[in-house]
C-alpha positions as CSV (number, residue, x, y, z in Angstrom):
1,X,-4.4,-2.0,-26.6
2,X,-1.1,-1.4,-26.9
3,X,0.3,2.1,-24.8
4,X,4.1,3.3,-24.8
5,X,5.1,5.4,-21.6
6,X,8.8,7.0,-22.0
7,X,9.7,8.5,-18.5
8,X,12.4,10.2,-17.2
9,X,13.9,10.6,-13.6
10,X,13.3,14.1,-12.1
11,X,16.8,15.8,-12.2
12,X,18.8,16.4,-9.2
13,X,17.7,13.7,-7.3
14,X,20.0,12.8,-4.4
15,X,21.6,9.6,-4.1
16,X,19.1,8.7,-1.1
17,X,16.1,9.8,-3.5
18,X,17.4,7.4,-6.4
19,X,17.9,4.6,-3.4
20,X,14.7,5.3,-2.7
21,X,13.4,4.8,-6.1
22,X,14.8,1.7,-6.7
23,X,13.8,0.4,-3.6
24,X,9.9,1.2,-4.7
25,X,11.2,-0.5,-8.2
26,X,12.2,-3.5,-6.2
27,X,8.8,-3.6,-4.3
28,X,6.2,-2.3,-6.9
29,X,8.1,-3.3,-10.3
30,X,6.6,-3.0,-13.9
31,X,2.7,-3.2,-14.6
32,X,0.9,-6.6,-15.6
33,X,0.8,-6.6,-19.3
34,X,4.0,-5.1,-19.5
35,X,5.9,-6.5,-23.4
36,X,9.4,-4.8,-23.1
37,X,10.7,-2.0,-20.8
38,X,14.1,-0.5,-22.2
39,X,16.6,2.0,-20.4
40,X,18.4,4.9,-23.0
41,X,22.2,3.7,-22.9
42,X,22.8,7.4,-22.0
43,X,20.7,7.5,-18.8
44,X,18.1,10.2,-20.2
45,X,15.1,8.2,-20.1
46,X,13.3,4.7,-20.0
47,X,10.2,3.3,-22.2
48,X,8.1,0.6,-21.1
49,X,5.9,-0.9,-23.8
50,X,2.5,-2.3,-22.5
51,X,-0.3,-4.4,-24.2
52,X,-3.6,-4.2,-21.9
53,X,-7.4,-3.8,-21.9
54,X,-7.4,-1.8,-18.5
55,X,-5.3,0.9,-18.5
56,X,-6.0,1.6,-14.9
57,X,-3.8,-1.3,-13.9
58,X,-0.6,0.8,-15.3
59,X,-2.1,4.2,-13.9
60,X,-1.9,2.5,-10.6
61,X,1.5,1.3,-10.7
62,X,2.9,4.9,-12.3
63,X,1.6,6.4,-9.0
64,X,4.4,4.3,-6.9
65,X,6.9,6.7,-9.0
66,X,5.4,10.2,-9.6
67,X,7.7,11.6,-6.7
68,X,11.1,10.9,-8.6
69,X,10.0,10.1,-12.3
70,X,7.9,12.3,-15.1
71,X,6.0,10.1,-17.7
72,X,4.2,10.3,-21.0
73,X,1.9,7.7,-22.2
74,X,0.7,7.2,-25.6
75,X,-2.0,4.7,-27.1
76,X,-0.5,2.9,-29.7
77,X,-2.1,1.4,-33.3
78,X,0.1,-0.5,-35.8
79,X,0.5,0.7,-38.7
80,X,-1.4,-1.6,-40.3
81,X,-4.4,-0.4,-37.8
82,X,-3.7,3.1,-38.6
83,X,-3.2,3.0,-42.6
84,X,-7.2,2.6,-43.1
85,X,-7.8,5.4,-41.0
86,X,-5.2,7.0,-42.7
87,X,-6.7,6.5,-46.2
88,X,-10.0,7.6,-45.3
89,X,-9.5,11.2,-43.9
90,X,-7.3,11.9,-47.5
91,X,-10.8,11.0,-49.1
């Protein structure tokens, strides 16, 4: 399965907070399974893009940030994967 997270950092952290989230970045780093993980050019927000059968593995590693950063995970189908689906509930 394919699941998009887009996080943000909390706001206000203090420069010794976002020291210490980098620091866990340096340690912990991005889930196995992870495809692409993009930061907004304007600082706002990050999205990492994950293909995995156990999505425990990714729960586990967002638990290394939930002190400085908020997430939001999604399942994704393509839309090829969706369009039957789609089709079917219009009847």
């Amino acid at each position: 399965m394919i699941i998009m997270t887009t996080y943000r950092v909390k706001p206000f952290l203090s420069q010794d907070e976002t020291k210490e989230l980098l620091a866990t970045f340096g340690d912990a780093g991005t889930p196995e399974g992870t495809l692409a993980h993009y930061v907004a050019a304007d600082g706002s927000h990050g999205v990492v893009i994950t293909e995995t059968d156990d999505p425990a593995v990714g729960y586990r590693n967002i638990l290394n940030y939930t002190e400085f950063v908020e997430y939001d995970s999604k399942i994704m189908l393509t839309v090829e994967d969706a369009m039957p689906h789609i089709l079917d509930a219009l009847g």
